[in-house]
C-alpha positions as CSV (number, residue, x, y, z in Angstrom):
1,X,0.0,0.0,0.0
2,X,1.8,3.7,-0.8
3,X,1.9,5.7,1.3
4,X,-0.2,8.8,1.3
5,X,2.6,11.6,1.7
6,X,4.7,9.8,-1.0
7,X,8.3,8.7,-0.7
8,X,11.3,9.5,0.5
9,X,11.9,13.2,2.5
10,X,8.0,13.6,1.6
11,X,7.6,10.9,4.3
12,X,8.7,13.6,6.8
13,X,5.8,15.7,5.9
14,X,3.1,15.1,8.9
15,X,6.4,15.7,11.2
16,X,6.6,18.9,9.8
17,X,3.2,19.8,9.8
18,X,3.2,18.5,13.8
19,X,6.4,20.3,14.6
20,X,4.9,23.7,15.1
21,X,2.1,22.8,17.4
22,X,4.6,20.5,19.2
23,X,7.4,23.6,19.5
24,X,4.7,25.6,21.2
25,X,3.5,23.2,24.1
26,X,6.6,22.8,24.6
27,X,7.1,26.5,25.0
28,X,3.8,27.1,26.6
29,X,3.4,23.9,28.7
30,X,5.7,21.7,28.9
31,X,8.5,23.4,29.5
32,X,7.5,25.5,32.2
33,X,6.6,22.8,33.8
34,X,9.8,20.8,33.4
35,X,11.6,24.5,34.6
36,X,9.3,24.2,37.9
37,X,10.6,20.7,38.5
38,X,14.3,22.0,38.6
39,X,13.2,25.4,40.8
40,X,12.1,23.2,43.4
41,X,15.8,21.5,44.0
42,X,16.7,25.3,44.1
43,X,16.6,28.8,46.4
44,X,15.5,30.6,43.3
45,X,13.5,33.9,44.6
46,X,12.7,35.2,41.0
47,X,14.2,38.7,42.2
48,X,16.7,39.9,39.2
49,X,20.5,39.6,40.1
50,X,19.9,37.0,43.1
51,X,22.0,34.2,42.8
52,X,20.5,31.0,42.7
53,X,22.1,28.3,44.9
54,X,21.5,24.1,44.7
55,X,19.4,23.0,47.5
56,X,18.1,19.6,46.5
57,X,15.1,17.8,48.3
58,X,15.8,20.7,51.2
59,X,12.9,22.7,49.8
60,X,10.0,19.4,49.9
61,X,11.5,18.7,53.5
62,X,11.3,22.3,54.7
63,X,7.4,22.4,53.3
64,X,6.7,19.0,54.9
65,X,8.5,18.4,57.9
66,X,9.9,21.8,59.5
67,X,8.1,23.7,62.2
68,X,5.0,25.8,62.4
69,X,5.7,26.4,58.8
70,X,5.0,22.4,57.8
71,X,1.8,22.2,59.7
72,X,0.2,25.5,58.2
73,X,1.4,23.8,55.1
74,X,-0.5,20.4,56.0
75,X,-3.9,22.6,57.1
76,X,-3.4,24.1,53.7
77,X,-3.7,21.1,52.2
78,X,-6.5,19.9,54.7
79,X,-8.6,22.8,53.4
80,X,-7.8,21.9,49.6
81,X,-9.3,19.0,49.6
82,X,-12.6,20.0,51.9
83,X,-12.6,22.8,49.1
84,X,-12.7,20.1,46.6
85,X,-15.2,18.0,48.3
86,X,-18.0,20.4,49.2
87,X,-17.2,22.2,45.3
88,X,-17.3,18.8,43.6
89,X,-20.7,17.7,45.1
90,X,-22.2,20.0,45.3
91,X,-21.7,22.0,41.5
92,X,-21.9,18.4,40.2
93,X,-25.3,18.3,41.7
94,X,-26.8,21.6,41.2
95,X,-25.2,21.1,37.4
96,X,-27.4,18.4,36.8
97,X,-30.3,19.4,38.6
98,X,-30.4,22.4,36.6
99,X,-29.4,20.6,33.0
100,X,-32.1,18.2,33.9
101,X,-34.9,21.1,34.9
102,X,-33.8,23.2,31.6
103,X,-33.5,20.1,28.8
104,X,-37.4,20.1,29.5
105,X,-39.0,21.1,26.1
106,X,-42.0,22.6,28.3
107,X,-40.1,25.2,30.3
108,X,-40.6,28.5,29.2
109,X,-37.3,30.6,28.5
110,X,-35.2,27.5,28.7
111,X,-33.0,29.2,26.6
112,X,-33.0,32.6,28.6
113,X,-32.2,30.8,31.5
114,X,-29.5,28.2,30.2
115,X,-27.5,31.7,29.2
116,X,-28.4,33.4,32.5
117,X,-26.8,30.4,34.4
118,X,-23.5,30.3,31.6
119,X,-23.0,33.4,32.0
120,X,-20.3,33.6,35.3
121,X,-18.2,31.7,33.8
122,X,-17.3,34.3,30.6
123,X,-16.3,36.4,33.5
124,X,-12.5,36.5,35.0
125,X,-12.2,36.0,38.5
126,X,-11.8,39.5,39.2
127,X,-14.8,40.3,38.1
128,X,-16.6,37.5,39.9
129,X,-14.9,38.7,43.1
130,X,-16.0,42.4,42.5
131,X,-19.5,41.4,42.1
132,X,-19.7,39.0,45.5
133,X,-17.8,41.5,47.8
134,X,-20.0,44.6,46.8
135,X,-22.8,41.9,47.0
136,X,-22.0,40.7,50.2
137,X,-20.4,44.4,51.6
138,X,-21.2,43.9,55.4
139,X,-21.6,47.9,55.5
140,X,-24.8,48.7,53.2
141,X,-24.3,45.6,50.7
142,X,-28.0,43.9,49.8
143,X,-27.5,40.7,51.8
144,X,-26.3,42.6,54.9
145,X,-29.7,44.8,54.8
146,X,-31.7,42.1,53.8
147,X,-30.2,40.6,57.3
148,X,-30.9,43.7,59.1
149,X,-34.5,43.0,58.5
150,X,-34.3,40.1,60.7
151,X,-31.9,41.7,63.3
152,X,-29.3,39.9,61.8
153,X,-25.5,40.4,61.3
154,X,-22.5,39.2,58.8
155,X,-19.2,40.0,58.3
156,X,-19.2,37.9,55.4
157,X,-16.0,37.6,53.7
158,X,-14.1,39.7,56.7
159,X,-15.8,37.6,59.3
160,X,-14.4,34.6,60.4
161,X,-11.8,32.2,58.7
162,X,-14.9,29.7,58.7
163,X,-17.2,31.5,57.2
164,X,-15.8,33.5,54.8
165,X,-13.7,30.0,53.1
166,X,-17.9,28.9,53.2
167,X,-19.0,32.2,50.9
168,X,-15.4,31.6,48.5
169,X,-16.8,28.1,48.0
170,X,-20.1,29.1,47.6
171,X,-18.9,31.6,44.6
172,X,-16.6,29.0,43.1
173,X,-19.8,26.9,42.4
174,X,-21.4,30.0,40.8
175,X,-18.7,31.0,39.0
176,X,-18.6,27.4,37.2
177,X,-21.6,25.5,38.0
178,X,-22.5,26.7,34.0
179,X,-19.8,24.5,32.4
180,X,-21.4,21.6,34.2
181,X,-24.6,22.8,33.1
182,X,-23.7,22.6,29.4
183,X,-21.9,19.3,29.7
184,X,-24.8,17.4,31.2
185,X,-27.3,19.3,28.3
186,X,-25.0,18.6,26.0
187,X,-25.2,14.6,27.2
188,X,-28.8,14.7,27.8
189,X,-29.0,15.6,23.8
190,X,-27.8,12.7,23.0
191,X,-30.7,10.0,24.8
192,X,-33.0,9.2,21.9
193,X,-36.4,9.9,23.0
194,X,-37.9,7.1,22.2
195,X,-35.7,5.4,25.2
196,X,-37.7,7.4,27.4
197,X,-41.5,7.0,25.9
198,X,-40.5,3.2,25.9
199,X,-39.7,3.9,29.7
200,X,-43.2,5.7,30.0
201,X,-45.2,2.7,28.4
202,X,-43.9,0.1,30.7
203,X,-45.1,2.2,33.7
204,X,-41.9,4.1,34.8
205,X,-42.5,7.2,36.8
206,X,-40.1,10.5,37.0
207,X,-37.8,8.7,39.3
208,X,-37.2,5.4,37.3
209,X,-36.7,7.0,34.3
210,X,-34.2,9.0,35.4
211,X,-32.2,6.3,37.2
212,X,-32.5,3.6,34.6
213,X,-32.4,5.5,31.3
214,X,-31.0,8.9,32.0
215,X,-28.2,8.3,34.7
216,X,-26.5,5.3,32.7
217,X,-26.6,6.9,29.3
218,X,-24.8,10.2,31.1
219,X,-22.1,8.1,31.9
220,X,-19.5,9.8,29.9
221,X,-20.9,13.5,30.6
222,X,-20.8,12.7,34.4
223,X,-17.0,11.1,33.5
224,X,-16.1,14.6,32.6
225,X,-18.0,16.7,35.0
226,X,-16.3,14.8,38.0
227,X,-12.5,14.9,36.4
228,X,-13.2,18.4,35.4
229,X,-14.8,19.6,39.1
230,X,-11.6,17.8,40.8
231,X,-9.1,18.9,39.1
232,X,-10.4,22.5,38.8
233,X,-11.3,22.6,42.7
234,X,-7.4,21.5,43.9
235,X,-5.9,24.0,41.8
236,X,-8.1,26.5,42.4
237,X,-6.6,30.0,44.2
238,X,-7.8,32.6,42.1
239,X,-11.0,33.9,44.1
240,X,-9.4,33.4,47.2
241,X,-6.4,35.9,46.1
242,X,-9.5,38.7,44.8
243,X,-11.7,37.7,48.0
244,X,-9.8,37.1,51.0
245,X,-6.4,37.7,50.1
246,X,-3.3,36.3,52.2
247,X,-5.5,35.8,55.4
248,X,-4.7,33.0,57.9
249,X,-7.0,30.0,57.9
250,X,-8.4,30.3,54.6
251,X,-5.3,29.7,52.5
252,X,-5.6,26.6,49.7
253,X,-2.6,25.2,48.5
254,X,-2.8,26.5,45.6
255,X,-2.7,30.7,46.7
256,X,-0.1,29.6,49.1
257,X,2.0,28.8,46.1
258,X,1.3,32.1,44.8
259,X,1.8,34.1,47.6
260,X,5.0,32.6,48.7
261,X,6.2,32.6,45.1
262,X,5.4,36.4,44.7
263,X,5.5,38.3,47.7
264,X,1.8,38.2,48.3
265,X,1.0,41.2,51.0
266,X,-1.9,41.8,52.8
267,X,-2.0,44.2,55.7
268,X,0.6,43.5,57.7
269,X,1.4,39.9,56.5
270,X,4.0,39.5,53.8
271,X,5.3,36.7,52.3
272,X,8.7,36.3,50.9
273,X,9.8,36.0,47.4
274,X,10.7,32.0,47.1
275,X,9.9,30.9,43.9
276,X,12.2,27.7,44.5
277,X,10.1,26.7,47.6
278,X,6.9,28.1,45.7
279,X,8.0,25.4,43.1
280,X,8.2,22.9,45.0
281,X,5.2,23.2,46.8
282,X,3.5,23.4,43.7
283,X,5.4,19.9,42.1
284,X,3.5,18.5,45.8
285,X,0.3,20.0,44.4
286,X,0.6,18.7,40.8
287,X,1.2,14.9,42.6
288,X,-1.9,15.4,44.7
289,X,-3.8,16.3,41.9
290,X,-1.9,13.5,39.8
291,X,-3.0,10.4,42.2
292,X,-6.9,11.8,43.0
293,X,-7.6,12.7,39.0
294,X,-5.7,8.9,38.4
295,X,-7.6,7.3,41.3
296,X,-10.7,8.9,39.9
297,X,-10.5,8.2,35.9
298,X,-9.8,4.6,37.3
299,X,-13.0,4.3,39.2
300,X,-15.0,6.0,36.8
301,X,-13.2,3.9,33.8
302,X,-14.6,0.6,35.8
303,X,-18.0,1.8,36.2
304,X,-18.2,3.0,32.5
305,X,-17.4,-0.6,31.8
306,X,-19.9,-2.2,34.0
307,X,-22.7,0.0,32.8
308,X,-22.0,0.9,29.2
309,X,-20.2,-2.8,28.7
């Protein structure tokens, strides 16, 4: 059989076609992240002129073992993956409830409403954190006078450590639940009807439709939603920089990396510039998220094969 880019140096074609897209992962992607890896075996602060000594695994020790430093390190983490649970569940649910409500043909404005509840997520965390903290504004903000109604009172985001890592996770699910949304309409599209009037024949109510025709045949939409909400809520740090900034007890792994990285300051706590430790913490990140998104796909993998065959 010849070959279909012909003999000889025309075989090198496709290479050469790849070779452009493959020269700017690597510039975009890859190689940063490979550069990380060697930052965290160094002191590197990122400051111009500083010299940059070899430390080796001193970095991975000093952010896991050492101190009062390790264990706000460990509570870090702690709070990462609470974040991720209570984000996960609970956009994953409200994702599908609301993809479910909205891929009813009988709902009125379906379409209004499926790009009323997209819409946060064309916006930049910035923005999403402007809108919540004049939302929220304790001092003439419309929750906090809706609560004066009631003789009630809330710092929100300035209140305690508890409560305002509850309101950051509260607008993480706004600001994405619309992705998940999309992903389970987009899913939903793809049920032939006549699955579910077949359903309707034998005597299946609302429920039993649902979790024998819908649930199975979102397999690969729910796949995707759950990688997607992990992932997304481990690395997350964006909000909580805009929100919160560097505050104690409400730091994620993920803004800790940034702050200590670059010099984060927030009233009268500064953190230094240590890119190399930075690095490192984030390599510790990237693993985390490594083994949970690995652990996940495998479980998910195995049930798509049970149910889908």
């Amino acid at each position: 059989m010849n070959y279909h880019f012909g003999r000889g140096w025309s075989r090198l074609t496709p290479y050469l076609m790849l070779l452009p897209g493959i020269a700017f992962y690597f510039l975009i992607s890859l190689g940063p992240s490979l550069a990380t890896s060697v930052y965290s075996l160094t002191d590197a602060t990122g400051l111009k002129g500083a010299a940059v000594h070899w430390l080796g695994l001193a970095n991975y020790k000093e952010f896991l073992m050492m101190g009062q430093a390790s264990k706000d390190n460990m509570a870090a983490l702690g709070r990462t993956l609470i974040f991720c649970f209570f984000v996960t569940t609970l956009q994953f649910g409200l994702g599908l409830a609301t993809a479910v409500i909205l891929n009813n043909p009988r709902i009125r404005l379906r379409n209004f409403f499926r790009t009323l509840y997209f819409m946060p997520v064309i916006l930049g965390a910035v923005i999403q954190g402007m809108i919540w903290s004049l939302f929220l504004y304790p001092m003439g903000g419309p929750v906090a006078k809706l609560l004066a109604l009631f003789g009630a009172h809330s710092e929100f985001f300035g209140g305690l450590p508890s409560e305002a890592f509850a309101w950051v996770i509260v607008v993480q699910i706004w600001a994405n639940m619309g992705v998940t949304m999309v992903i389970f309409l987009a899913g939903l599209q793809t049920i032939p009807s006549e699955l579910y009037e077949a359903a309707r024949i034998d005597g299946a109510n609302t429920w039993q439709v649902f979790s024998n025709v819908t649930w199975p045949l979102l397999t690969p939409s729910v796949n995707t939603n759950l990688l997607l909400n992990i992932i997304g809520s481990l690395q997350a740090w964006q909000l909580f920089l805009v929100l919160l900034g560097y505050r104690n007890g409400t730091q994620v792994l993920g803004y800790l990396i940034y702050a200590t990285g670059f010099g984060q300051t927030s009233g009268s706590v500064t953190s230094s510039f240590r890119q190399g430790y930075a690095a490192a913490a984030s390599m510790i990140l990237f693993a985390l998220v490594l083994v949970i998104g690995m652990l996940t796909q495998t479980l998910l993998r195995r049930r798509e094969e049970r149910i889908m065959g």
